[in-house]
C-alpha positions as CSV (number, residue, x, y, z in Angstrom):
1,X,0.0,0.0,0.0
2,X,1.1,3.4,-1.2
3,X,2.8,5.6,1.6
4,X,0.8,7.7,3.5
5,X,0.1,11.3,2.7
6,X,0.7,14.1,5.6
7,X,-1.8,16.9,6.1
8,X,-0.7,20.7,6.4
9,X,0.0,22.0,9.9
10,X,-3.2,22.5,11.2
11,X,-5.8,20.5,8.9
12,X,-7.8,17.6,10.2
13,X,-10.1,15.0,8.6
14,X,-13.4,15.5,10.1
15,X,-16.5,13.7,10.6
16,X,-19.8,13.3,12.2
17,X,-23.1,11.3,12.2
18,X,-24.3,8.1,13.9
19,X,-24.0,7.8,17.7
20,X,-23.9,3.7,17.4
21,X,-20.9,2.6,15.5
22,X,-19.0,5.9,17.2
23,X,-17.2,3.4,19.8
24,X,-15.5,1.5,17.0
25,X,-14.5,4.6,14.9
26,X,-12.8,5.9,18.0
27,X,-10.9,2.9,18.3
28,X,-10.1,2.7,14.1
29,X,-9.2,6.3,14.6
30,X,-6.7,6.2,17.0
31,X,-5.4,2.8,15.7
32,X,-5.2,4.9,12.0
33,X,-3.1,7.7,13.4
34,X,-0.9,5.3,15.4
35,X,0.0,3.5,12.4
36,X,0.7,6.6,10.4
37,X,1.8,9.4,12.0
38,X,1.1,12.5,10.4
39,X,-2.4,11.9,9.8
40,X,-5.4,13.9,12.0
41,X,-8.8,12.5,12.0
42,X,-11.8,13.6,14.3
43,X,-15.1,12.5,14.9
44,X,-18.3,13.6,16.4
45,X,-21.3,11.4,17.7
46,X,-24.3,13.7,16.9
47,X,-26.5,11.4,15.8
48,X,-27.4,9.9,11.1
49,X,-29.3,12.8,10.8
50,X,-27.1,15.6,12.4
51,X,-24.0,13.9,10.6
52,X,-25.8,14.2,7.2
53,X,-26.8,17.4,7.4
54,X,-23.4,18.5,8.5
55,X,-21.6,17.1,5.0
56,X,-24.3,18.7,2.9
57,X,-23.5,22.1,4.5
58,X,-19.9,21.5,4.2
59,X,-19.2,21.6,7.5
60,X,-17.3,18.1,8.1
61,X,-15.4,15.9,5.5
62,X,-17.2,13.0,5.8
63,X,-20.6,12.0,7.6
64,X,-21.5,8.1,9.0
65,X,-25.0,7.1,8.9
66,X,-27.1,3.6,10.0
67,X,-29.5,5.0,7.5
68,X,-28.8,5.0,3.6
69,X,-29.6,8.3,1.9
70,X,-32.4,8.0,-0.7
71,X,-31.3,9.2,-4.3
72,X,-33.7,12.6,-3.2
73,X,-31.8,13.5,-0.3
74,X,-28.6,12.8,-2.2
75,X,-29.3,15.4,-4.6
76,X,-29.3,18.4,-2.1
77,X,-25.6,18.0,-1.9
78,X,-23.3,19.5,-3.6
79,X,-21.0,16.7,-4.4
80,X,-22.0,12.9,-5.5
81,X,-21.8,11.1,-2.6
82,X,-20.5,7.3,-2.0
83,X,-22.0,5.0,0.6
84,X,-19.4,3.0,1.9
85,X,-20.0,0.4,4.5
86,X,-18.2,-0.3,7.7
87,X,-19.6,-2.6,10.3
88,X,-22.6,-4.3,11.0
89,X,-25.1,-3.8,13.7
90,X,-28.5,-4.7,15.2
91,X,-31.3,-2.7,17.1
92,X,-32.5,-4.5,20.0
93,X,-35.7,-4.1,22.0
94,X,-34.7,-3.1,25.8
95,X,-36.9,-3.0,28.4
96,X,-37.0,-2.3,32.0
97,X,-39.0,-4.8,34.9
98,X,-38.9,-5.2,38.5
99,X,-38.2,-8.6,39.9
100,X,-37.0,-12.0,38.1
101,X,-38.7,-11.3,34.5
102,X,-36.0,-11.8,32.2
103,X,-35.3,-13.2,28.9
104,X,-38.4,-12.1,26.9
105,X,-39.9,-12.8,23.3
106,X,-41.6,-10.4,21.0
107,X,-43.1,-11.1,18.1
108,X,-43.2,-8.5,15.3
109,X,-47.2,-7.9,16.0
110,X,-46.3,-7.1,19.6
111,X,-43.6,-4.3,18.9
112,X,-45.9,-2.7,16.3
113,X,-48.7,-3.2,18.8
114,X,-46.7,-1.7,21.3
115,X,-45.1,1.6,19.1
116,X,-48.4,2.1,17.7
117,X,-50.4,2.1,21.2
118,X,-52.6,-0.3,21.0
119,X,-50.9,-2.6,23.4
120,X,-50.9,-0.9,26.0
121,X,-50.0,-3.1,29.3
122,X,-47.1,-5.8,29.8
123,X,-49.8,-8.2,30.6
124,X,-51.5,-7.9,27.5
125,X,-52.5,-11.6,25.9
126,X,-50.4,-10.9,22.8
127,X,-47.2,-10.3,25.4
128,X,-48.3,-13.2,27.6
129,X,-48.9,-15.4,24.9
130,X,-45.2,-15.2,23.6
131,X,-43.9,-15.5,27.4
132,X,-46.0,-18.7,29.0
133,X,-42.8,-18.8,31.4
134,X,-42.7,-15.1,32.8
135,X,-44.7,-13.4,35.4
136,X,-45.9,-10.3,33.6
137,X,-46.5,-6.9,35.8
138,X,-50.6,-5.8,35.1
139,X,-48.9,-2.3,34.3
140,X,-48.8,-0.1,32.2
141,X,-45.9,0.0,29.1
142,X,-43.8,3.2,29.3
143,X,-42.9,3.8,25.3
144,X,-40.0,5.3,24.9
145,X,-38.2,6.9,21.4
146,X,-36.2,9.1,20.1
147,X,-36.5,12.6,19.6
148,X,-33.5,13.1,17.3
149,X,-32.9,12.1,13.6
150,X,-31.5,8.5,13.8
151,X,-30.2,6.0,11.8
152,X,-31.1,3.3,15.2
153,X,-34.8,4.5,14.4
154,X,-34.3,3.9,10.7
155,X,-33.8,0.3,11.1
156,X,-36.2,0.1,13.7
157,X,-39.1,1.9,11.4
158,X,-37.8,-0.3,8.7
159,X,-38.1,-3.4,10.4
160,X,-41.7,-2.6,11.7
161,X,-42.5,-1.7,7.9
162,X,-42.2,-5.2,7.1
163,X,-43.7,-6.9,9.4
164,X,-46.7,-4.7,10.1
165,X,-49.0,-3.4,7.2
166,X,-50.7,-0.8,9.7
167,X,-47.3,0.6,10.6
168,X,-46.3,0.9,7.2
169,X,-49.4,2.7,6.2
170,X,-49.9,4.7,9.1
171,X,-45.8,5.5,10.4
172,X,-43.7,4.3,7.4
173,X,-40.0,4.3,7.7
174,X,-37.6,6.7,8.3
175,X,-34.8,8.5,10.7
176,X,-37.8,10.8,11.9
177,X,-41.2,9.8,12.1
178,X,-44.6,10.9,14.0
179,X,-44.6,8.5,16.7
180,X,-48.1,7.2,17.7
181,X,-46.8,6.4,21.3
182,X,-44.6,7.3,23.8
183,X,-41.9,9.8,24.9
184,X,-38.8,10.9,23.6
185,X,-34.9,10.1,24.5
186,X,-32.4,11.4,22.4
187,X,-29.5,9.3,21.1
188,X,-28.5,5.9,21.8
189,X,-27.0,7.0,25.0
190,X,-29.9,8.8,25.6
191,X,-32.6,5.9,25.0
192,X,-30.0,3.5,27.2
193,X,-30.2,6.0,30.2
194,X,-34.3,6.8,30.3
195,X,-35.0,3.1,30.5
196,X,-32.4,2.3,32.8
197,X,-34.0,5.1,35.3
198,X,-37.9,4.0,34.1
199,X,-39.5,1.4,35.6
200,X,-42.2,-0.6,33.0
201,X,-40.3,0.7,30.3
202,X,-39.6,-0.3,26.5
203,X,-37.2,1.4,24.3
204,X,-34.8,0.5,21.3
205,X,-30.8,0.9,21.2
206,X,-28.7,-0.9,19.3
207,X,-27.0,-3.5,20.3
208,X,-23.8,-2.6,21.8
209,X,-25.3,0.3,24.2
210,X,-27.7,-2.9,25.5
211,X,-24.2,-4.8,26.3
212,X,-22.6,-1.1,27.8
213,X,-25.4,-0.4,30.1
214,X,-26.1,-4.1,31.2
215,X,-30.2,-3.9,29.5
216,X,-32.0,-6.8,28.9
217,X,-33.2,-6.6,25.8
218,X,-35.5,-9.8,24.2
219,X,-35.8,-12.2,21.5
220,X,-37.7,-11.3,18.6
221,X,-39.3,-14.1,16.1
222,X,-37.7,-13.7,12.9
223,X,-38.7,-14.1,8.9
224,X,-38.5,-18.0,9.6
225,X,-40.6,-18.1,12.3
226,X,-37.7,-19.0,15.2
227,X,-37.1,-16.5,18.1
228,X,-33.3,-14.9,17.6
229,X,-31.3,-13.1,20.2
230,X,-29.0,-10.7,18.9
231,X,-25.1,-11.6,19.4
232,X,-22.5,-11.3,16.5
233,X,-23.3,-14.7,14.9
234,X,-27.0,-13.7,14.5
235,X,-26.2,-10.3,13.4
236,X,-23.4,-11.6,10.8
237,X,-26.1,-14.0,9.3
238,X,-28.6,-11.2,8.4
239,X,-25.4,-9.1,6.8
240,X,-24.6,-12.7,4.6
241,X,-28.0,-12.2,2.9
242,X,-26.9,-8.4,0.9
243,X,-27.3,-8.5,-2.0
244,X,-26.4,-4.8,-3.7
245,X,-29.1,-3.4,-5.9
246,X,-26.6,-2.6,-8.8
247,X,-22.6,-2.3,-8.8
248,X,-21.2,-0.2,-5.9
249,X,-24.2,0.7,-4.8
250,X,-24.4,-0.9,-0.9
251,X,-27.8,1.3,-0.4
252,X,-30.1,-1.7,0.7
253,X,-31.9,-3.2,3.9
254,X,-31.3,-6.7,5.4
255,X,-33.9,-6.1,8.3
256,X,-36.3,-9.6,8.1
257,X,-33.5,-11.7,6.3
258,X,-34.0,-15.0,5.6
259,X,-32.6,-17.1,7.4
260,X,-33.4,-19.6,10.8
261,X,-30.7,-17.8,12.9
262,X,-30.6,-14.6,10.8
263,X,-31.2,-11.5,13.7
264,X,-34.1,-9.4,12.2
265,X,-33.3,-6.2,13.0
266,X,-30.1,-5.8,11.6
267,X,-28.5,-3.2,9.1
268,X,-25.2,-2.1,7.6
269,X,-24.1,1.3,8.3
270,X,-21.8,3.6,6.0
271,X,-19.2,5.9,5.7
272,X,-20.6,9.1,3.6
273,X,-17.9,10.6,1.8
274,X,-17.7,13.0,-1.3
275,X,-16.5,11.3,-4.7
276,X,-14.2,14.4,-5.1
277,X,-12.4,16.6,-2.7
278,X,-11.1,19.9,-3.6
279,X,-8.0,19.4,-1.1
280,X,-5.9,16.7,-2.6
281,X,-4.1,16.1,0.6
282,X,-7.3,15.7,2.6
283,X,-8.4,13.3,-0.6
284,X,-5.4,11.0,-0.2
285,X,-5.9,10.4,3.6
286,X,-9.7,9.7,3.4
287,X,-8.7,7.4,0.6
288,X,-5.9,5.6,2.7
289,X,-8.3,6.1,5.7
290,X,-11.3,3.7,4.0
291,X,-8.7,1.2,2.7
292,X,-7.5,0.9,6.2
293,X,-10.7,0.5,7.7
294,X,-12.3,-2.0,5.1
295,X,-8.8,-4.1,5.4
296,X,-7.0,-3.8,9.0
297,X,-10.0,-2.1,10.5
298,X,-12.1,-5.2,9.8
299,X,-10.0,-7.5,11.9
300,X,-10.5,-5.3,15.2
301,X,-14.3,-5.3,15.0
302,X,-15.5,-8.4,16.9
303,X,-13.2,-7.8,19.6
304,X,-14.8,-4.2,19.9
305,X,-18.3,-6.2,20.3
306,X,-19.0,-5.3,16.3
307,X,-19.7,-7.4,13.5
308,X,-17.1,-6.9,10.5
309,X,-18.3,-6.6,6.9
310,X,-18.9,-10.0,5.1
311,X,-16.0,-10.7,3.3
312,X,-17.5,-10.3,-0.1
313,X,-18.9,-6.5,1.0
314,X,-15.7,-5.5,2.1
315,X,-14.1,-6.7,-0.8
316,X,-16.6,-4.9,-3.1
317,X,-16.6,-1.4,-0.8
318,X,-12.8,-1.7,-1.5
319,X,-13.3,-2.1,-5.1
320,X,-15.6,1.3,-5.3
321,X,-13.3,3.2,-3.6
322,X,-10.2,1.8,-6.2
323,X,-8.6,0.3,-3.1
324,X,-6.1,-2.7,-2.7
325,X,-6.4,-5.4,-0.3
């Protein structure tokens, strides 16, 4: 691989976007600039949304989103703009319960049920029919979502707009939407905290910031009918099902794979980075900066609590970006 480029005294790659893979890209960051000095690369967790906005205004270099820009949005920037992927992750449902209930299942009509409002209490016979084991509390759910634009409510929205016909036609999907139910938490951190501190409580994080804040989060009955936990082998069998919609284009959803131990709620998320940079030097290091992360970078995932790329999508992101392995 072709020696690293230096940047002027003073100039940093920057980025923003998605609060969820920002653990890992903290670690690849520092990792980067051990192994070439010379180099300067920020990041700020802010949220898909934030991230996106802040690379169509020019303000950052590159954005990361868990939510793939629709050719519409991608026209309000100035530049074209690649999707490149970089790990894989999964949104799990958390919840919060007094006393020895543990180790829940939810079907996808009991999460739509439950985000659209019309289950209301944890002992409703949807809930208890999925969990003969558990002693369910006759209380009330406390709903909680986020209140920023996220690429953790993406998936989740996407998910529930495959399962549930009345979600899709009355919520849809998206990284904002107008919830039916509940109250609002903003970021992943965010989300983590409020149902950590509120009893009867369900939310959505993903995956990691489950593990981080010790949450329980459930089982949820996937595409072949089987009730899948979230864990890197789950999650790493939904990413085995992309298939790209046309040649370097990585813009698609594996939420509901097939598959018996595929996770359902599972996505890709991406790197958004200009196809052209007027700054040459700043071009060269983003450049060596993707190759570094689709290659090396891949290899310190799992041991982060991530899920690298299939081999195959990290061979093909490498491609787009005219990398070498």
């Amino acid at each position: 691989m072709a020696a690293v480029c230096s940047l002027r005294a003073g100039d940093t790659l920057t980025g923003a976007g998605a609060t969820f893979p920002a653990l890992l890209y903290e670690k690849w960051i520092a990792a980067f600039q051990q192994k070439f000095p010379g180099t300067a690369v920020t990041y700020r967790a802010v949220g898909s949304g934030a991230g996106a906005e802040a690379l169509r205004k020019a303000e950052v270099d590159f954005a990361a989103s868990d939510a793939p820009l629709p050719d519409k949005e991608l026209a309000a920037f100035p530049a074209k703009i690649r999707h490149i992927p970089t790990t894989v992750g999964g949104v799990v449902p958390v919840y919060h319960l007094e006393g020895q209930v543990r180790d829940l299942r939810f079907t996808p009509e009991i999460l739509a049920g439950i985000y659209l409002g019309k289950i209301k209490r944890w002992d409703d016979p949807l809930v208890r029919a999925a969990n003969r084991n558990a002693t369910l509390p006759p209380r009330a759910i406390v709903v909680i979502h986020r209140s920023d634009a996220s690429g953790t409510t993406y998936i989740w929205t996407d998910y529930l707009s495959k399962v549930s016909p009345e979600w899709k036609a009355a919520v849809g999907a998206g990284t904002e939407v107008r919830w039916p139910a509940g109250i609002a938490a903003q970021y992943n951190e965010g989300m983590a905290d409020s149902v950590a501190k509120t009893p009867d409580s369900l939310g959505y994080v993903e995956f990691i910031y489950a593990l981080q804040a010790h949450l329980s989060y459930g089982e949820v009955r996937n595409e072949a009918g089987r009730f899948v936990q979230a864990d890197l082998a789950s999650l790493a069998t939904a990413a085995a099902t992309f298939q790209p919609p046309s040649p370097g284009d990585f813009r698609t959803s594996v939420t509901n794979a097939h598959g018996a131990n595929a996770y359902p709620i599972a996505s890709f998320t991406y790197f958004l980075v200009p196809e052209k940079f007027s700054d040459p030097p700043k071009a060269k290091i983003m450049r060596q900066f993707l190759e570094w992360t689709l290659t090396s970078g891949q290899k310190q995932s799992a041991s982060l609590g991530f899920v690298p790329l299939p081999d195959a999508v990290a061979k093909q992101a490498l491609e787009s970006i005219g990398g070498r392995q």
